[in-house]
C-alpha angles and dihedrals in degrees: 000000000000124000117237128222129278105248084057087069094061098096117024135210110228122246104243108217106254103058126234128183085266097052085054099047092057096046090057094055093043092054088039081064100053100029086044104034099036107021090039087212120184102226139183112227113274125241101189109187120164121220136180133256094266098050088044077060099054094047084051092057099047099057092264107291129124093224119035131144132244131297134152096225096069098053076049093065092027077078108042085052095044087051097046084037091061098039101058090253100116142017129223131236112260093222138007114198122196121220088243131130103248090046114232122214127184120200120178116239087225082071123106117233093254091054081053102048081049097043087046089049093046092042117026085044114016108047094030098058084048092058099045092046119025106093101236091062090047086060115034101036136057101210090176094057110026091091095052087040097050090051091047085059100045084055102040087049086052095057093043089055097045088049100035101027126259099256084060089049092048090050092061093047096046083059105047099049092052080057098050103105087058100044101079133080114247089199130053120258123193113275115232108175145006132264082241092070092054104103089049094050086048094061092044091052086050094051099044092045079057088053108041136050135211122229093189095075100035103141116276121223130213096266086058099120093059086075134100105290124232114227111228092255095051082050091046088050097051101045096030097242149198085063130191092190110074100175090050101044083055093046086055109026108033114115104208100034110122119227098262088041084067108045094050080056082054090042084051094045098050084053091050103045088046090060089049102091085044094055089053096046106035082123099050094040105052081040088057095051098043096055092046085053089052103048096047099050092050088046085048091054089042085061092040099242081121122063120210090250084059088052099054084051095053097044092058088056094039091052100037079058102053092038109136115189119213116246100258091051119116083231093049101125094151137276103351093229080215102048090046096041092051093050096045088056093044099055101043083059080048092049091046093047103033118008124179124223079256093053092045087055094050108033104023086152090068103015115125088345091125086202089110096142090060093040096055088042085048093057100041090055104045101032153061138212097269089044091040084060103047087040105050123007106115137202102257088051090053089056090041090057094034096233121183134164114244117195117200116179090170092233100081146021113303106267129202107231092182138030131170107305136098101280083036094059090054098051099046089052097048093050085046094050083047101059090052096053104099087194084063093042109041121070103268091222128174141178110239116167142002124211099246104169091039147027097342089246105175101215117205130182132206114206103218123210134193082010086286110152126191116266110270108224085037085054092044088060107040093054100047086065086048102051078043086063101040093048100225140046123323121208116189115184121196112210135169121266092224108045102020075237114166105242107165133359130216120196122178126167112195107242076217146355121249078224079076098051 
């Protein structure tokens, strides 16, 4: 859809309230005028296409994306969400929007025309300026190629399934997705090739597997220990240890791991690795877009393409979005990533415009600067939740939001370490920071060394922080895919950061390898 010119905004024509194509179309431009012109967003073409219920449903259940091979699992939550769908015990989003160039938006066609000229707004603008511009996405995602890459693994995973049966296939991917959070970089890497590429280098990789052999993994047999021995740093230099990455260390490094075995773990990884930068700014993102949404459609009934009954509509969305209930509410599951994103944004245009002495104290850098559109372009593009936090949140939005810090050591009464005053302030944003920072809340688990000389024995460790283990039966399953796909024992050792001190330790043995499938 192509934006039209200011000047054909002047005079409106009004949304009626069932939406046509027509009606669409006009709301796009409309929104283009003031998201383009005002805003001054960075955007990826749009590609709208509204969809039903049931096939928002199936989008839902397959992580979002408009191509996606096949799993059990998300036929498994296509009906959960059918069944609480139909019985009143759950709502759908009214959009979902892929980090693709071109951007794709889907809208439900249940929706009013005003729903689609917000959803249009939050998505088509909003979330897709975040993805082309904030640095995380730059980095981590190839919006030119995932399409193409995505449609290059459903059908990979097809033909593996027609040729190796589709209960071998399943066991792979069983595997791999229970090894999806660690299967990700934490760190950039330097990017060498597209996603596009993808289905070529897939066929190189085949074809040089075919042609060379590694000595590495010839079988061992039961006299193996009475050869030559490999010192820990020989080990950590030929198989690149210690390693973040655990689906791609077994991609590259497992012994027993067929060809096509190892390219869905790269089809898995890719996935995973796709989904990192949104993990680390849910907050930011859905802020972004928020804001953008709100904007627009005040600026829409400014212009009177809105009508007030539109408004009162939207404003029972908007505000059903951004709701925060307090903590001793029955619907308290935590910081709504909306309702704080949206503040956040809304108070740094209120700082530039209006600061207080307080806000002048605390952010000098923005503070009655009145340049609040490049500030808040500025932070989407060079932050992240965790950074977002510890850079902007002010005082008067911590008492706005009535923000404390609780400590609970279990041992004793709950005590409140920081109220509203100026160490306080500091401390409840640090330990909010903290609870959006992935690197914090996710294991920290790396391989770091192989049993060469012996049993083969891959040897993982958790660094373990705050004295917070990993939940044992969780462990105890995860493991045992990864000892499957790995093909031996698995040994994974959790040890304070501090001390290097042995808390807790994991052992699984594979009742059988998937080489064997």
């Amino acid at each position: 859809m192509k934006p039209s010119s200011l000047q054909d905004a002047a005079a409106p024509r009004k949304i009626e309230p069932d939406w046509d194509f027509d009606g669409l179309r006009r709301a796009y431009d409309a929104i283009s005028d003031i998201a383009l012109g005002e805003l001054k967003l960075d955007i990826y073409p749009n590609q709208i296409e509204v969809i039903t219920f049931e096939q928002m449903l199936d989008a839902y259940s397959s992580i979002g994306m408009p191509l996606m091979y096949k799993h059990w699992s998300f036929g498994k939550h296509f009906a959960r969400d059918e069944m609480m769908y139909r019985h009143g015990l759950r709502n759908l989003a009214y959009e979902i929007v892929i980090n693709s160039n071109p951007c794709i938006a889907y809208l439900m066609e249940e929706n009013s025309m005003m729903m689609q000229t917000l959803v249009t707004a939050h998505a088509a603008f909003g979330h897709n300026h975040f993805f082309k511009n904030n640095n995380l996405f730059k980095q981590w995602t190839d919006a030119d190629g995932i399409l193409d890459y995505l449609e290059f693994a459903k059908d990979y995973i097809a033909r593996c399934e027609d040729r190796y049966g589709e209960e071998a296939v399943e066991r792979v991917l069983d595997a791999a997705h229970a090894l999806m959070p660690q299967g990700v970089n934490r760190y950039p890497r330097r990017k060498t090739h597209s996603l596009r590429d993808e289905e070529q280098r897939s066929r190189e990789r085949r074809e040089e597997q075919e042609r060379a052999y590694n000595e590495l993994w010839r079988s061992v047999p039961a006299s193996a220990r009475t050869r030559g021995s490999t010192t820990e740093s020989q080990r950590r230099e030929l198989l690149g240890l210690p390693e973040e990455n655990i689906l791609y260390f077994l991609e590259k490094k497992a012994p027993l791991l067929k060809t096509w075995q190892r390219e869905i773990l790269r089809i898995v990884r890719h996935v995973a690795q796709y989904f990192y930068p949104q993990k680390q700014t849910k907050m930011m993102n859905e802020g972004c877009a928020t804001f953008v949404h709100y904007h627009v459609m005040n600026r829409l009934h400014q212009t009177g393409f809105l009508d007030d009954g539109a408004m009162m509509e939207f404003f029972q969305s908007h505000t059903g979005a951004v709701f925060q209930p307090d903590f001793d509410h029955p619907g308290y599951s935590g910081i709504n990533p909306y309702a704080l994103g949206f503040g956040m944004m809304e108070d740094i245009k209120r700082v530039c415009e209006n600061p207080t002495d307080e806000d002048k104290v605390w952010l000098p850098d923005i503070a009655g600067s009145g340049d609040w559109v490049n500030v808040l372009k500025e932070g989407w593009a060079n932050h992240r939740d965790e950074s977002f936090i510890r850079q902007f949140l002010s005082p008067a939005l911590m008492r706005k939001m009535k923000f404390f810090d609780l400590h609970d050591d279990s041992q004793s009464d709950l005590i409140v370490k920081a109220i509203h005053n100026e160490r306080g302030y500091h401390t409840v944003r640090t330990k909010l920071a903290d609870q959006f920072d992935v690197v914090q809340n996710e294991p920290e688990i790396e391989v770091i060394d192989v049993d060469l000389d012996g049993d083969r024995k891959l040897i993982l460790q958790h660094k373990v922080y705050s004295g917070i283990l990993t939940d044992e039966k969780d462990t105890t399953m995860v493991l045992q895919h990864l000892a499957e796909l790995w093909g031996y024992e698995v040994v994974l050792s959790e040890v304070a950061a501090q001390s290097d001190t042995v808390l807790k330790r994991h052992s699984v043995v594979p009742p059988r390898g998937l080489a064997v499938a």
